[in-house]
C-alpha positions as CSV (number, residue, x, y, z in Angstrom):
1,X,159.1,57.4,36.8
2,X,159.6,60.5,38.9
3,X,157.5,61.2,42.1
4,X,154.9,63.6,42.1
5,X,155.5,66.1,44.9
6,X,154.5,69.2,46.2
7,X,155.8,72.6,44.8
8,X,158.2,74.1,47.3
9,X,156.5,77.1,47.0
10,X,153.1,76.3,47.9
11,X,151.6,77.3,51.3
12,X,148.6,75.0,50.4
13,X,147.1,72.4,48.2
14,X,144.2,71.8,46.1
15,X,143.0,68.1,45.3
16,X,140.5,66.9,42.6
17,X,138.3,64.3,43.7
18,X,137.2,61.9,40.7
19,X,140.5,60.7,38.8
20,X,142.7,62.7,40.9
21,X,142.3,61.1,44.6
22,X,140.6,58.5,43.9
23,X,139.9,56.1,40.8
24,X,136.4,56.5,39.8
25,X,136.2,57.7,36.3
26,X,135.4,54.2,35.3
27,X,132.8,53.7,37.6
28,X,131.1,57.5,36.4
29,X,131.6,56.2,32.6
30,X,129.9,53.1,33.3
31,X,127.1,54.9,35.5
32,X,126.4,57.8,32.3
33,X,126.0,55.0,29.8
34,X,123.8,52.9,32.1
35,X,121.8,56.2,32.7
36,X,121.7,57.4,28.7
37,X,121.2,53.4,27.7
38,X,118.2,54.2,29.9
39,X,116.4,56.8,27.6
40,X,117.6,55.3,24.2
41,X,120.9,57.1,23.7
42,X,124.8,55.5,23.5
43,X,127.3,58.4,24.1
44,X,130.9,58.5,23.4
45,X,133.8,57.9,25.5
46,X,136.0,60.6,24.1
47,X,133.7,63.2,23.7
48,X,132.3,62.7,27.7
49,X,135.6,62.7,28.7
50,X,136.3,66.1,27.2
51,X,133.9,67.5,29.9
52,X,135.4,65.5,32.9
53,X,135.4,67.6,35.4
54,X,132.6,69.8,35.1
55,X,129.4,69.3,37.8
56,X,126.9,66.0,37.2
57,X,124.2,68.6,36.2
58,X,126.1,70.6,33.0
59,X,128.2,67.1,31.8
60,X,124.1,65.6,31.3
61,X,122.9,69.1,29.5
62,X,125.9,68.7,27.0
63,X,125.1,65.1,26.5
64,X,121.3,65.8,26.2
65,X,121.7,68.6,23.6
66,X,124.4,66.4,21.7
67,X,122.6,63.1,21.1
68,X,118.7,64.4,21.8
69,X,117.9,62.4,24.4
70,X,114.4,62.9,25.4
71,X,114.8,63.7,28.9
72,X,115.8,65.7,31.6
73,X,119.6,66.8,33.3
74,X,117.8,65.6,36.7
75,X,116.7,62.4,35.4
76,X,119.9,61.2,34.1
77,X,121.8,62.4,37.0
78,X,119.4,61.0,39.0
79,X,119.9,57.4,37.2
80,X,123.9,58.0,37.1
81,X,123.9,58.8,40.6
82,X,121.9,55.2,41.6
83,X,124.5,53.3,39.8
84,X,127.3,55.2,41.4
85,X,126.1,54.8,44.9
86,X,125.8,51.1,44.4
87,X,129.4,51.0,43.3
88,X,131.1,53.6,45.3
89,X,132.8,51.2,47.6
90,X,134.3,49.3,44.5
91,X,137.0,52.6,44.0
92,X,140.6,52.7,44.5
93,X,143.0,55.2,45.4
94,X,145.3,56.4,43.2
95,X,148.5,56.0,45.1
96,X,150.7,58.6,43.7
97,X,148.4,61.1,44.4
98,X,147.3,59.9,47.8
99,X,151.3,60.2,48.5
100,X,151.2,63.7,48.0
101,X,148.6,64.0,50.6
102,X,150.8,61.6,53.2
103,X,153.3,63.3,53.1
104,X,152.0,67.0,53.6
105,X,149.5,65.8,56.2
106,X,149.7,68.4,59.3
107,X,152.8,70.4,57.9
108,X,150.5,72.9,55.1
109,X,147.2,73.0,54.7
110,X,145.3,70.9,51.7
111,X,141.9,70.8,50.5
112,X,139.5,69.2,47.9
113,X,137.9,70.7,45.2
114,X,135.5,68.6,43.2
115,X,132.5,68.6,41.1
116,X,131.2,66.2,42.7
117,X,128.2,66.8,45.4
118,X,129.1,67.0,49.2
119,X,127.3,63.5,50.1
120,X,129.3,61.5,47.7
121,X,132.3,63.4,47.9
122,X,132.3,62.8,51.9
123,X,131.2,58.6,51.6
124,X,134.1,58.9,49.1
125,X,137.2,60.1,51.3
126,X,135.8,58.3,54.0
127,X,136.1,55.0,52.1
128,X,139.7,55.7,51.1
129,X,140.4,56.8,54.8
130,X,141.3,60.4,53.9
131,X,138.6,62.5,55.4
132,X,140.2,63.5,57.9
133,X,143.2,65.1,55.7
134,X,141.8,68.2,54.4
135,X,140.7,71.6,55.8
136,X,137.9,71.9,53.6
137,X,136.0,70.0,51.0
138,X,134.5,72.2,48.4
139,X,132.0,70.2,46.1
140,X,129.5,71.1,43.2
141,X,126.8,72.1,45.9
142,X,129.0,75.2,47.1
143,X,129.7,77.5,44.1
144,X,127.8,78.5,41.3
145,X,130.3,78.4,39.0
146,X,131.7,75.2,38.0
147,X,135.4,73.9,36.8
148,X,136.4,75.5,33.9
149,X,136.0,78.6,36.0
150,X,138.0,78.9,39.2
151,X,135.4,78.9,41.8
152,X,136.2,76.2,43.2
153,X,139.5,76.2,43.9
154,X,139.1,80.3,44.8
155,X,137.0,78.7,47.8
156,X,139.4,76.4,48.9
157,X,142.0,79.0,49.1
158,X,139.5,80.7,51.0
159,X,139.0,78.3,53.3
160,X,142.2,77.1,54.2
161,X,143.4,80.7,55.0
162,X,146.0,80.7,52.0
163,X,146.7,83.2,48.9
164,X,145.4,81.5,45.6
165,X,148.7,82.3,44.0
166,X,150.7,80.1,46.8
167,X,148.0,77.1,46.4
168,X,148.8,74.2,44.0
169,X,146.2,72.1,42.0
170,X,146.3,68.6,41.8
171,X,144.1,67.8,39.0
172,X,143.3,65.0,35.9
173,X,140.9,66.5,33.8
174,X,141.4,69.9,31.4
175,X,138.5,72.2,32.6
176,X,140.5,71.7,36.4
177,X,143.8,72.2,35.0
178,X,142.2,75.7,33.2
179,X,140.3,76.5,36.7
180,X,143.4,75.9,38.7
181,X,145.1,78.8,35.7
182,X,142.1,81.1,35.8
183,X,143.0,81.1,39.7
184,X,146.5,82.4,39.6
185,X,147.1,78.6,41.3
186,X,150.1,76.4,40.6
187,X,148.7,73.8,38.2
188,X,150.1,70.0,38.2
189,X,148.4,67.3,36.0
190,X,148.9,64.4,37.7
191,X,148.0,61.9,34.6
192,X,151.3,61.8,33.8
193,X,152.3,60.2,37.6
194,X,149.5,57.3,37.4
195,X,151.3,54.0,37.6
């Protein structure tokens, strides 16, 4: 298997959190059908993971609207959220990935940006011991425009002082890959890596 590395002509990069960094999509499956189990409802895998990615908030209106559960986005993000706070420190890195990140550490700038919100995001690189790697964390809670749209990532560039078109993305799920292209930004999918 080849390494995943950093393009030689980036001047920054661009992590996802949730599948990229760190191994959690599991533990966010598990906590969505624990919180749709709650009201009645059983979703599906595949059809979930086709919106991986996108922030807590539009992933339970899509589910909501699909299988007509009778309650709220805030509720069920609110139950999700519960269970994933009491697993968080269960998560592993994914090592590939966290390579990357290694190995650029203090010679460009990198950055994550995730649909995840800030609080988790922060107990989340702090648990894998990579906090202290990255410029900037840009989370759910900072743009109004989620993943498909390049918000996100735009910000990052922003913040680490870097021309979108000279960042590279890092990400695992479609509507990042299609941000990171909507951005002008250099986009790697690093599924293909995983060991």
């Amino acid at each position: 298997m080849k390494n995943l590395k950093a393009n030689p002509a980036a001047k920054g990069l661009i992590f996802d959190l949730d599948g990229t960094l760190i191994d959690s999509m599991p533990m966010h499956w598990a906590g969505w059908q624990a919180a749709f189990r709650k009201y009645g409802s059983e979703i599906d895998h595949d059809f979930f993971f086709s919106h991986a990615g996108k922030a807590s908030i539009e992933i339970a209106q899509i589910l909501i609207d699909k299988y007509s559960t009778p309650t709220t986005a805030e509720a069920i993000v609110d139950e999700k959220q519960k269970y994933v706070y009491e697993h968080l420190d269960e998560v592993e890195i994914i090592r590939p990935v966290v390579k990357v990140v290694e190995d650029n550490f203090g010679r460009i700038p990198m950055a994550v940006g995730t649909g995840s919100d800030t609080a988790r995001a922060i107990r989340m690189l702090n648990n894998a011991g990579l906090a202290d790697k990255f410029v900037a964390i840009v989370s759910a809670d900072d743009v109004e425009k989620h993943k498909p749209h390049p918000d996100t990532f735009l910000r990052c560039a922003e913040l680490m002082g870097v021309d979108p078109t000279k960042c590279q993305v890092f990400e695992d799920a479609e509507p990042g890959l299609q941000a990171a292209k909507a951005g002008g930004m250099i986009a790697t999918d690093v599924r293909p890596y995983y060991e």
